[in-house]
C-alpha positions as CSV (number, residue, x, y, z in Angstrom):
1,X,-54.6,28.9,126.7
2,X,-55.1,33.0,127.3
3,X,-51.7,33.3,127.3
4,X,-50.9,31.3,123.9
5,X,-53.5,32.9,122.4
6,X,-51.8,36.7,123.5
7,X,-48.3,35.9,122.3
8,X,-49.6,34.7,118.9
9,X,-51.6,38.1,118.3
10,X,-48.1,39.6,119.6
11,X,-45.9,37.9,117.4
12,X,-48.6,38.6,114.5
13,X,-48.6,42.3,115.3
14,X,-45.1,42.5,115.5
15,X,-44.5,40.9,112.1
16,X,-46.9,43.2,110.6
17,X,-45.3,46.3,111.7
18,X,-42.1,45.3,110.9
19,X,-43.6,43.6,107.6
20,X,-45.7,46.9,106.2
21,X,-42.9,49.0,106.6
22,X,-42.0,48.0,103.0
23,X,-45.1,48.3,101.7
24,X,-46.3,51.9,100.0
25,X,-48.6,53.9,101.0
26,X,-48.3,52.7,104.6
27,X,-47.6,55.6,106.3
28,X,-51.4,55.7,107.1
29,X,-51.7,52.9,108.7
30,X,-48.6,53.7,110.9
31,X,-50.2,57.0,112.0
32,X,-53.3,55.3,112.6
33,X,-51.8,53.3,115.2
34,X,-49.7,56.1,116.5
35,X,-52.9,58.2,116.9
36,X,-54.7,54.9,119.1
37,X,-51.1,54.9,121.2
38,X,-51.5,58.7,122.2
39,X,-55.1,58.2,122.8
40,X,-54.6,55.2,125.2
41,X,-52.2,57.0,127.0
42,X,-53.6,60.1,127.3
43,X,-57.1,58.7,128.4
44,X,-55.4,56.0,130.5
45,X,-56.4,57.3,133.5
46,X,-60.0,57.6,133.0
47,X,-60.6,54.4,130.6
48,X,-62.4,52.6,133.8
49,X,-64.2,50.4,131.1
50,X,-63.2,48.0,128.6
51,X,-65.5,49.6,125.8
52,X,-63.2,52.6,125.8
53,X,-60.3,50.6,124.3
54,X,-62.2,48.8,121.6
55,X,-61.4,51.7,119.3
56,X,-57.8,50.7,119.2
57,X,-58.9,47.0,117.9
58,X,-59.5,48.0,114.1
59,X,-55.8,50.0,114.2
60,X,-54.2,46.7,115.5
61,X,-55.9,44.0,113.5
62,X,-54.7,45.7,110.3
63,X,-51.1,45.1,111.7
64,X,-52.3,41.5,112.9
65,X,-53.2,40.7,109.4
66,X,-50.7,41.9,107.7
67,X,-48.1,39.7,110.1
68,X,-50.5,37.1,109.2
69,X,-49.9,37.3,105.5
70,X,-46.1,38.0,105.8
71,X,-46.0,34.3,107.7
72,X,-48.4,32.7,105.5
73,X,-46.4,34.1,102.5
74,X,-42.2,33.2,104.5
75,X,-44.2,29.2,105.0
76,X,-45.3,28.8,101.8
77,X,-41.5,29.9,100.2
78,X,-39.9,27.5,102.4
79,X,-42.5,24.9,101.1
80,X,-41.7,25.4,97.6
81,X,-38.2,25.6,98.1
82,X,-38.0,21.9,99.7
């Protein structure tokens, strides 16, 4: 069930990013997410506790949500158009 629920939040986060790149203004929110990337790789070594990568969680929800609009939004087209 773990794993079903990790390849949702994948696909989600994926469809955000691709999904925000059209939206203005969202250049912030790409270098939000940047700035967590460098930090979790640069701290990599020394994150020995799962606390330490609960500051990237905000960053990555944003994108989660936004895929989860974009497919809310594509399923209710296809509705409409049937």
């Amino acid at each position: 069930m773990e794993i079903i629920s990790a390849v949702l939040r994948l696909i989600l986060f994926l469809i955000g990013l691709v999904s925000l790149i059209k939206m203005k203004g969202s250049s912030f929110f790409y270098a939000w997410i940047f700035s967590q990337l460098i930090y979790f790789v640069a701290f990599f070594r020394i994150q020995s506790h799962n606390y330490y990568q609960m500051a990237m969680i905000p960053a990555f929800s944003v994108f989660m949500s936004a895929g989860l609009v974009k497919s809310v939004e594509v399923i209710k087209t296809t509705i409409r158009r049937r």
